[in-house]
N, C-alpha and C positions, 0 to 999 in steps of 0.2 A: 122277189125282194130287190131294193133297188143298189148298183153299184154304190159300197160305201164311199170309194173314194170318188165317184164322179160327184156325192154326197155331199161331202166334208169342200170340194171346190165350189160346190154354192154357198151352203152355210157362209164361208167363206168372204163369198161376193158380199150375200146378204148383209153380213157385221159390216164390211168397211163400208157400205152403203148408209145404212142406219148410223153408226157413230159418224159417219161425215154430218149426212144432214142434222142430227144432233147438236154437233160441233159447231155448224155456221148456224141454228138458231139461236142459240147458246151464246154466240158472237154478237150476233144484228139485233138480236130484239131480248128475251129474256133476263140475260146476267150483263146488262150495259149498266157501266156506274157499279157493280157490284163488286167488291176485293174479295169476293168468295168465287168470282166465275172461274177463274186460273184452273180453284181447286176441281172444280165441279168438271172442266175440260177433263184434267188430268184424270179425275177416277173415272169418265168415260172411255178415254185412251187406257187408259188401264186394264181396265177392262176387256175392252176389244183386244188388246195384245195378249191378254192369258187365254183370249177363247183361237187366236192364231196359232199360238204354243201347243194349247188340248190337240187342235186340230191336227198339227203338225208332226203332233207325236203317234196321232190315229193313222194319218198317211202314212208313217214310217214305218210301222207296226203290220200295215197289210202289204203294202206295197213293197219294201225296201230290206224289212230284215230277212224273211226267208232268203234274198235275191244277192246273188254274191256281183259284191260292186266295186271290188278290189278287178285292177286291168292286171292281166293273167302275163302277158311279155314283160320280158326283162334285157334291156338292150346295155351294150357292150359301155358303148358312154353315155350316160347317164345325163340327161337335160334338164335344164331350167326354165318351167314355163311362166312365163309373167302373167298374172290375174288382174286389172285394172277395174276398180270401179270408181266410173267419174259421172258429167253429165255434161251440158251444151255450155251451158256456163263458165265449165273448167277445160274447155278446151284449150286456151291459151299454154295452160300449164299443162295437161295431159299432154299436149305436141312439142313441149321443153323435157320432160320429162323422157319423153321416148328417143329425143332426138340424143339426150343426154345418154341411155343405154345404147343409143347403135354406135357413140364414142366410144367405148370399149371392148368396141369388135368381140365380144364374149364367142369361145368359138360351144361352150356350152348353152345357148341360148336355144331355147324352143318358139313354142308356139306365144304370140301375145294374144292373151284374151281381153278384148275389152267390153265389159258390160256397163252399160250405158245408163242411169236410171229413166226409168219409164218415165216420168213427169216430165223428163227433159234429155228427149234426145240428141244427138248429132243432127246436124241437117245434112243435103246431101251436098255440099260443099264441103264442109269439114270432113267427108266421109273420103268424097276425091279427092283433097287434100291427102289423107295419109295415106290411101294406095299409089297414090302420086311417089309421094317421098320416100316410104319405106318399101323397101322391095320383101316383105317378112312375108311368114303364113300368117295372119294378123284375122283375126274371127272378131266381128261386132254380134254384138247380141242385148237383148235390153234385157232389162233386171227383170225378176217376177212383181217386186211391189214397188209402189215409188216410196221412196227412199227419205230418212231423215240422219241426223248424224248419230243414232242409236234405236236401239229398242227391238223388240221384237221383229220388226219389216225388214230389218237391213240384214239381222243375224239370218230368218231365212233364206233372204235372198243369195246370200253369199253360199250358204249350203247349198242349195240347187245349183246352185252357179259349180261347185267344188263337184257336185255330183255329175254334172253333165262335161265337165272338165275330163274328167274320170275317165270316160268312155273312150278317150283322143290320145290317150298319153298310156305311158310303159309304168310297169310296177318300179320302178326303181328312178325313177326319174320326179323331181321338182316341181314345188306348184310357189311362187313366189308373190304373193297377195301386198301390191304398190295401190299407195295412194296418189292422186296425180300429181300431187305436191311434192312429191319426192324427186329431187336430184340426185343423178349417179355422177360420183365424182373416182373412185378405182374401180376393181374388180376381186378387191381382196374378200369381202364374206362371200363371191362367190366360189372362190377357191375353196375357202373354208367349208361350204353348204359339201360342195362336191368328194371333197376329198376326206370328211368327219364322217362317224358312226350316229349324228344325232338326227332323229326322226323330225324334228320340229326346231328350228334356230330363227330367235328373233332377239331385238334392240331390248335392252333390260328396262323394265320400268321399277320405280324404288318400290313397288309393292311386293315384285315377285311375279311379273305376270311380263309377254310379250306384249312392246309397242304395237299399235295397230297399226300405223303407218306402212309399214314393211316387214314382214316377216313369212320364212320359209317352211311348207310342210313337205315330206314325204309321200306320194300317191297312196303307199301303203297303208300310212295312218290316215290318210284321206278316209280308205274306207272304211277304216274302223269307223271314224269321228263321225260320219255321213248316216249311220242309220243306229245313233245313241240318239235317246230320249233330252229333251232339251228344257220341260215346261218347269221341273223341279231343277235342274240346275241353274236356270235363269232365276228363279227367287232366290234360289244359294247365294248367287254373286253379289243381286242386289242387296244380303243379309251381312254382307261381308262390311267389315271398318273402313274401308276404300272407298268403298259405296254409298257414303254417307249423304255426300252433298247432292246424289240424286233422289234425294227424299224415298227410294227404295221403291220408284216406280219401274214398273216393267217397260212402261215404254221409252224411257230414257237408259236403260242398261248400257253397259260400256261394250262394244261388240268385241273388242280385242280381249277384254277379261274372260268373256263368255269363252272365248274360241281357247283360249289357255286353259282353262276349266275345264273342255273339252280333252284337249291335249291328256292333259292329267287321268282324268278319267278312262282313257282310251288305253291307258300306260304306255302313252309315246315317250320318248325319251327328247327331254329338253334342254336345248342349249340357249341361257340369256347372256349372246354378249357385246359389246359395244362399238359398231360398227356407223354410230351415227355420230356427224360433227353437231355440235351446239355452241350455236354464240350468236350476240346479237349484230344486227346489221353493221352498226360502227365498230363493233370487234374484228368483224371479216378482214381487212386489211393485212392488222396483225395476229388473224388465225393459222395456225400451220396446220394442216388439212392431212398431212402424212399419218399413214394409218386407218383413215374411216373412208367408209364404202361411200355413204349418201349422206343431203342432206336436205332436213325434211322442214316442210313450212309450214309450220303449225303456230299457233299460241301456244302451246303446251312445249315447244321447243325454240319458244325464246325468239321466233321469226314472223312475220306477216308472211301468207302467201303472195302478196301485192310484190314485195320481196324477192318474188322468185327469178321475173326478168332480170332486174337490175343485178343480183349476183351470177347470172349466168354470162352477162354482157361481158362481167369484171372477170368470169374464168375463161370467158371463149370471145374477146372483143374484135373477132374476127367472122363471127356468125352473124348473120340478119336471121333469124328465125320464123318474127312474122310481122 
């Protein structure tokens, strides 16, 4: 009988195969002129994302639940490992980003992980650019799928990514999942992370759930979280009121809500609280910044990433960065 899970990585292949070419006939020739092609896209992606979810939850099942995936050490000071995931295009900001954590000399700082998306990696200048500059343990590695800004591909990838994390770091030690766009401007949540009883502390969103921008988990509850079943709590979230304006497809799911949902489920213990500055560009001047850790450059917080040079210039007008 054949390896289920060498299995379940073709099936795999096979879908994202079929729904691409799907997708670009469906583009070029078929549903051109059509106001119905969107929909027609979408329940194909849709699709494809519940049969990666089934999949996912098959791997985990053979492969990951007998297997204890929690790291077994437990070290005296306890580290904060930063988890990065950007791509070629965000390198600008991913190199402000980091230059902006090695400002705060964090003496709890571990390993930075950066996972790169497949679609679009580092080249090999940007890669000897930051061995150049950061003297860190600093791990590149590419995503498992290429990447959109939700949906089933990004939620796995992060899991594997959190699982192979796993393997490098102490049970008692930090996994802190940055977006590139995030600016560190103190080091007070990480005082907070370090010196709290809370398995999981992120930026509060008004639903109830952790920002996705930034937020910190425990290795511990990593491995709880790392071999839960994902295919029915992914329809939960998108069944939820929040969820509304993503038409309740799978492949646009919010990955920050999913990984909350997770949390929950895992019975990590959560802390939501407000460590992120927000204002908009012409507000900066007159922003007082005393009190928040970072800040992040999103839409969803009131800033352009385009934004992010030009407020770094105005905090550190003594840096050339690139």
């Amino acid at each position: 009988m054949s390896n289920p899970l060498a299995l379940t990585t073709q099936i795999s292949k096979l879908i994202t195969q079929v729904t691409s070419s799907i997708g670009h006939l469906c583009n070029l020739h078929f549903y051109q002129g059509n106001r119905n092609s969107n929909k027609v896209l979408l329940e194909i992606y849709n699709f494809r994302d519940r049969v990666f979810l089934f999949l996912y939850d098959l791997k985990t099942k053979f492969k990951f639940n007998k297997k204890l995936c929690a790291v077994q050490q437990i070290s005296k000071q306890p580290k904060i490992h930063f988890f990065y995931i950007s791509c070629g295009k965000d390198f600008k900001y991913l190199f402000i980003s980091l230059r902006s954590l090695e400002k705060l000399n964090l003496g709890c700082r571990g390993n930075i992980y950066l996972y790169i998306d497949k679609k679009d990696h580092l080249s090999n200048e940007h890669i000897k650019k930051l061995k150049k500059e950061f003297i860190w343990n600093m791990v590149i590695r590419k995503t498992k799928y290429k990447l959109s800004w939700g949906g089933a591909k990004l939620l796995i990838s992060e899991l594997v990514a959190f699982r192979e994390i796993l393997t490098e770091i102490n049970q008692n030690d930090y996994v802190a999942k940055i977006d590139s766009d995030v600016l560190f401007i103190s080091d007070r949540i990480f005082k907070e992370v370090i010196k709290g009883e809370s398995e999981a502390i992120g930026q509060r969103k008004k639903e109830g759930f952790m920002e996705g921008g930034s937020y910190f988990l425990k290795a511990s509850l990593i491995s709880k979280i790392v071999i839960l079943r994902i295919y029915k709590l992914v329809k939960q979230t998108n069944q939820m009121d929040g969820s509304r304006l993503w038409g309740h497809q799978i492949s646009k799911c919010p990955e920050d809500r999913a990984i909350s949902m997770l949390v929950r489920q895992s019975g990590g213990k959560m802390l939501l609280s407000n460590f992120r500055a927000e204002f908009t560009k012409k507000e900066f001047i007159e922003k007082d910044l005393e009190g928040y850790s970072i800040i992040h450059f999103s839409k969803w917080c009131r800033l352009r990433k385009e934004d992010m040079t030009e407020i770094w210039r105005r905090l550190y007008p003594e840096e050339n960065v690139l």
